[in-house]
N, C-alpha and C positions, 0 to 999 in steps of 0.2 A: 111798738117796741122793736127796733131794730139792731139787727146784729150781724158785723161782718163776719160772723167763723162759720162753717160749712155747716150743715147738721150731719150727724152719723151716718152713712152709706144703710142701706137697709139690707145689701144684699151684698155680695163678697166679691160676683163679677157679673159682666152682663155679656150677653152673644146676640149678635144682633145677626141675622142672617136672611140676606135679602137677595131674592131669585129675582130677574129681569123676565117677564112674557109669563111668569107663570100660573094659569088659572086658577082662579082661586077656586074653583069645585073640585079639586085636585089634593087639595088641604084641607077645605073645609064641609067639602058635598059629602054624600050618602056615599061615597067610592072610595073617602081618603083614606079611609085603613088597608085597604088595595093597594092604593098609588104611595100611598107615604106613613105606613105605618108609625116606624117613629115620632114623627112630627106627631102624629094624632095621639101618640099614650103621650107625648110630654103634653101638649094641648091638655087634654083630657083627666091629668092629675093637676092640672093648674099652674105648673112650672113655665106655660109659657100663654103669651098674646097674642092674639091676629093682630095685623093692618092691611088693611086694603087700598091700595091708590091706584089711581085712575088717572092715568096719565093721556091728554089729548096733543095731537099731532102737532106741528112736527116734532120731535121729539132727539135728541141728539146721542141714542145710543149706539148707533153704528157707528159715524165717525170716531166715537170713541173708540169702542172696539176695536177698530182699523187701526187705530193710531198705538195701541199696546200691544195689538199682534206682531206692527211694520216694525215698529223700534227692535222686535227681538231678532230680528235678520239680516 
């Protein structure tokens, strides 16, 4: 049974917040209430997800970088 209407949204918005290099024992080790408190009570009341990705070489985030710094000058 198929059907083209969306189903209901479950949640009102979403925040998607994605750091470039950064460890994930920082977030999610025995220290992240240290390093990243917040992160750890929204984690920790369920309001929020890990992902983890593993990204292998080469990889194209500097030239990007480069390229949104250079355009601002």
């Amino acid at each position: 049974n198929f059907s083209s209407r969306a189903p209901a949204p479950i949640f009102g918005r979403v925040v998607l917040l994605l750091i470039d290099a950064l460890r994930a024992d920082f977030v999610l080790g025995s220290n992240a209430r240290k390093f990243m408190p917040y992160t750890t009570d929204v984690m920790e009341r369920g309001s929020a997800h890990s992902f983890i990705s593993k990204a292998r070489a080469p990889t194209v985030t500097m030239p990007r970088i480069k390229v949104r710094t250079q355009s601002l000058f």
